[in-house]
C-alpha positions as CSV (number, residue, x, y, z in Angstrom):
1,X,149.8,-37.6,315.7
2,X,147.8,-36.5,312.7
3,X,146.0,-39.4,311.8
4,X,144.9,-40.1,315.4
5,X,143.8,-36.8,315.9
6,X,141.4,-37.1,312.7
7,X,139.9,-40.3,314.7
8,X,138.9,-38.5,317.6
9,X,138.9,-34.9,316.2
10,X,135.3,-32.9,314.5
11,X,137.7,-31.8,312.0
12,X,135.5,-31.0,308.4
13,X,138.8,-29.3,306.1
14,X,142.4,-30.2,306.0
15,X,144.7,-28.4,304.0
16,X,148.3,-30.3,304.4
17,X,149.8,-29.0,300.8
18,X,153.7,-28.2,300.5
19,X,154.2,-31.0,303.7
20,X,156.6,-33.7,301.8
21,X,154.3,-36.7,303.1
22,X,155.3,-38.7,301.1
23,X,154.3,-42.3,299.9
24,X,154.4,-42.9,303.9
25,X,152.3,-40.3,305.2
26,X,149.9,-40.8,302.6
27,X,149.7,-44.4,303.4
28,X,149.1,-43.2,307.1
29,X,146.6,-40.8,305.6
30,X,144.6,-43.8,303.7
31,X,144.2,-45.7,307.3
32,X,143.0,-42.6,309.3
33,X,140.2,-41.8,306.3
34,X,137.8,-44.2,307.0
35,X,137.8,-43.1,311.1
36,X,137.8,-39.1,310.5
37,X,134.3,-39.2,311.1
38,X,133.5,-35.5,310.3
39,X,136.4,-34.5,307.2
40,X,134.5,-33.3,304.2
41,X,137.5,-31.8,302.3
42,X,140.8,-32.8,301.8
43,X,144.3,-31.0,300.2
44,X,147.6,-32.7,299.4
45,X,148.9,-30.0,297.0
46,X,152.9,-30.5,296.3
47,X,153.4,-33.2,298.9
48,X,155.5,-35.7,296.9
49,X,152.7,-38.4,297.0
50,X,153.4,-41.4,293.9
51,X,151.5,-43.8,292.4
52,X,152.2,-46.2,295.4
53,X,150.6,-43.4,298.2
54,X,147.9,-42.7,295.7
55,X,146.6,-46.3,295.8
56,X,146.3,-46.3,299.8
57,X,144.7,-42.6,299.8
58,X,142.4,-43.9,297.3
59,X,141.4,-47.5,299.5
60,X,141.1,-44.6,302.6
61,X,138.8,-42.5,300.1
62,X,136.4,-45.6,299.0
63,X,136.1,-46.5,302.9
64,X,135.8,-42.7,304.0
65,X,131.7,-42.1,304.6
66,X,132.3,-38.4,304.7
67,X,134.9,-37.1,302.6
68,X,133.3,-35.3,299.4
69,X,136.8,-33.6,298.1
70,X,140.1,-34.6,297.7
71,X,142.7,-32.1,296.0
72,X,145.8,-33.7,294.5
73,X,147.7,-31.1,292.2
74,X,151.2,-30.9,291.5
75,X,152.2,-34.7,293.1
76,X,155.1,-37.2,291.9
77,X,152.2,-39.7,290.7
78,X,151.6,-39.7,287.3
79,X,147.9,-40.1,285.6
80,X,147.5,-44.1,287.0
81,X,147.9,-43.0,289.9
82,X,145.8,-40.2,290.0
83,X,143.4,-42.5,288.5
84,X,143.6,-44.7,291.5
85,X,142.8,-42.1,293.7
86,X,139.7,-40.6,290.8
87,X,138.8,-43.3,288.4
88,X,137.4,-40.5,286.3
89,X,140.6,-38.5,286.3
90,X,141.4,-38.2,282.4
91,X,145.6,-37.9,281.5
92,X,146.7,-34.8,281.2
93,X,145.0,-32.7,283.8
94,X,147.4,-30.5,286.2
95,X,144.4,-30.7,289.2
96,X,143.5,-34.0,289.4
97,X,140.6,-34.3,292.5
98,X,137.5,-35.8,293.6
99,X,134.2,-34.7,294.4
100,X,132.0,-36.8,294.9
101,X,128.0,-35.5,295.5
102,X,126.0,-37.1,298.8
C-alpha cells in the first residue's frame, strides 16, 4: 500500500525506522522511488535492510529526481552495501546516509 501511495501521494518526509522491511520491502521501496514525485527525505533506521535491499534502494535513489536524504543507521548491511546505497560512505561509520545538494 505504501509504495503506491508514494506514487500518487505529495508526501516530502518518511520516517519508516524500527519497521523490519526487510530486503523485500526495501526492494519495494527502490521501485516506488523514482515515482514519489514530491519525497525529499527518507529514514530506514533499524529495519533489517542487507546488502541485497541496499542495492535496489540505491537503483531507486539514482532514479529518484527529488529525494535529497536518505538515513540508513543501524541496518544488517555492512559497509558494501551501504556503499551501494552512498558511494561516498567510508567503512566504519555507524550513520551511513545521503545528501545530496540540488
Amino acid at each position: 500500500y505504501l509504495c503506491g501511495w508514494l506514487k500518487v501521494g505529495a508526501l516530502h518526509t518518511l520516517v519508516l525506522s524500527d519497521n523490519p522491511l526487510e530486503d523485500t520491502g526495501a526492494a519495494l521501496l527502490g521501485r516506488a522511488l523514482p515515482h514519489a514525485a514530491h519525497l525529499v527525505s527518507l529514514t530506514l533506521h533499524r529495519c533489517r535492510i542487507s546488502e541485497y535491499g541496499m542495492r535496489h534502494l540505491a537503483t531507486g535513489v539514482g532514479r529518484s529526481s527529488t529525494l535529497r536524504q536518505l538515513w540508513l543507521m543501524d541496518n544488517a548491511a555492512r559497509c558494501d552495501g551501504a556503499r551501494a546505497a552512498d558511494p561516498s560512505t567510508p567503512c566504519g561509520v555507524g550513520r551511513p546516509h545521503l545528501a545530496r545538494h540540488a
